[in-house]
C-alpha positions as CSV (number, residue, x, y, z in Angstrom):
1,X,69.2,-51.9,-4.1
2,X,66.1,-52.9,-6.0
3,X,65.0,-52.2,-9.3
4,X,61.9,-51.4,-10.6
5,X,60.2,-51.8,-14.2
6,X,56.8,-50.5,-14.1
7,X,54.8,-51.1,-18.0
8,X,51.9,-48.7,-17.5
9,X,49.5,-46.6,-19.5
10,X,51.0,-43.2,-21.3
11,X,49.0,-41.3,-20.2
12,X,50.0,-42.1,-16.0
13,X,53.4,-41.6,-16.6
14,X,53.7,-38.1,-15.6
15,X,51.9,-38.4,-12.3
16,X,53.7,-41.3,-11.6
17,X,57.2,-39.3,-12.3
18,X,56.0,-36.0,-10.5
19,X,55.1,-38.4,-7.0
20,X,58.4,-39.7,-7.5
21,X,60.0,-36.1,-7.3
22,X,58.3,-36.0,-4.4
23,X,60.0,-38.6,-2.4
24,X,63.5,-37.4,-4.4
25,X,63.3,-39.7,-7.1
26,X,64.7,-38.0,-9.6
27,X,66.4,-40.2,-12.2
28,X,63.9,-42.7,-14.4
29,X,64.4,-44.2,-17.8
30,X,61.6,-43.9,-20.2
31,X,61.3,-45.6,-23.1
32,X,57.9,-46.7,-25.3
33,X,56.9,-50.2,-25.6
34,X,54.4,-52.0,-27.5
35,X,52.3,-54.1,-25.9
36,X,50.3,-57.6,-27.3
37,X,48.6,-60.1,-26.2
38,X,45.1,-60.5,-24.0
39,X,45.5,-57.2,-22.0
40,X,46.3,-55.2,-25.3
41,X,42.5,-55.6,-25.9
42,X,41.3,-52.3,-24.7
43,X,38.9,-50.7,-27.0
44,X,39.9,-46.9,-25.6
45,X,43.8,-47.6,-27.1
46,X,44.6,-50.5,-29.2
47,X,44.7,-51.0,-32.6
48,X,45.3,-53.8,-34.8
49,X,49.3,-54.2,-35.8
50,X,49.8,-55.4,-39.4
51,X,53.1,-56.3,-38.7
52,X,52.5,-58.6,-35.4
53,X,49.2,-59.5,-36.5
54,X,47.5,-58.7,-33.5
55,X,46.0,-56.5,-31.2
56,X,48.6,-54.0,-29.5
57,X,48.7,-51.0,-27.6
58,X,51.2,-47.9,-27.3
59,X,52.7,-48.2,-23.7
60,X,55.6,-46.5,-21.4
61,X,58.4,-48.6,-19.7
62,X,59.8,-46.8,-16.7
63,X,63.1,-48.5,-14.8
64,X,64.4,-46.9,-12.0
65,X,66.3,-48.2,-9.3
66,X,65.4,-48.0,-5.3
67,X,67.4,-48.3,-1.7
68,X,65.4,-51.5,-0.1
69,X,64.5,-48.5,2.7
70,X,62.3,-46.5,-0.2
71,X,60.5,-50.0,-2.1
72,X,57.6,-50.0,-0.2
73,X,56.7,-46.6,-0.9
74,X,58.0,-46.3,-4.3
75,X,55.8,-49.5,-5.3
76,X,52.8,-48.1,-3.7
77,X,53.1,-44.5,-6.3
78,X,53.7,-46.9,-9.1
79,X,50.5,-49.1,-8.5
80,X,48.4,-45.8,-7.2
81,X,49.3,-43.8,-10.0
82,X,48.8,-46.4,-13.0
83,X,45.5,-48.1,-11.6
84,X,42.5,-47.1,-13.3
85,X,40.8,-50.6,-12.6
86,X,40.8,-51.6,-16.4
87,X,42.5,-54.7,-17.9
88,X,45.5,-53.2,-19.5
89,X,47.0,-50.9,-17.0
90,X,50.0,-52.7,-17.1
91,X,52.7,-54.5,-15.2
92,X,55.5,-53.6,-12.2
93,X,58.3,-55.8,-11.1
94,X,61.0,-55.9,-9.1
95,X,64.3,-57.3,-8.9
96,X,67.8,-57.2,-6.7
97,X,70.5,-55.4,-8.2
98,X,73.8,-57.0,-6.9
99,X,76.0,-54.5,-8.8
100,X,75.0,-51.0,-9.6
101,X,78.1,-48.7,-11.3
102,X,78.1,-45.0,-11.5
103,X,79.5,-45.1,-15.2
104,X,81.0,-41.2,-15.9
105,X,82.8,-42.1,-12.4
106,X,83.1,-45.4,-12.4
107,X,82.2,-45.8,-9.0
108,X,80.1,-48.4,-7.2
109,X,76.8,-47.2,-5.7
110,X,75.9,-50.7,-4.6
């Protein structure tokens, strides 16, 4: 099992989400980051922060998590959907998950 963090644009999130559906991803976490530093310096959406003192831009975090059998393809809807070939379109990574728990059932899904 593999999970993904993808920090792209807002405005890619939903096509990324509805691709997913497609597939039968259904679950994602969404929550809104803000994003500094060189790549933050995209005239269409940042601003200047008063309180960090720097450039920074609105951006979305999505986490899900994969079967190793669905990475390949799951990667390649992340990286489609949030290109636009600017500096800024964000970052994917993935990691192993050694123990994943089904909490309301507390079963083990891994």
């Amino acid at each position: 099992m593999k999970k993904i963090t993808a920090v792209i644009r807002e405005e890619a999130a939903q096509t990324i989400l509805d691709l997913l559906a497609q597939i039968g991803m259904q679950n994602a976490t969404v929550s809104e980051v803000t994003a500094v530093g060189p790549q933050a310096n995209d005239p269409d959406s940042s601003k200047l922060d008063i309180t960090l003192g720097r450039l920074s831009k609105k951006m979305l975090k999505l986490e899900f998590f994969t079967p190793e059998e669905y990475l390949q393809r799951v990667v390649a809807i992340v990286l489609s959907g949030a290109d636009t070939n600017r500096a800024g379109d964000g970052v994917l990574s993935v990691t192993e998950v050694t123990d994943l728990y089904r909490i309301n059932k507390r079963q083990k899904l891994t």
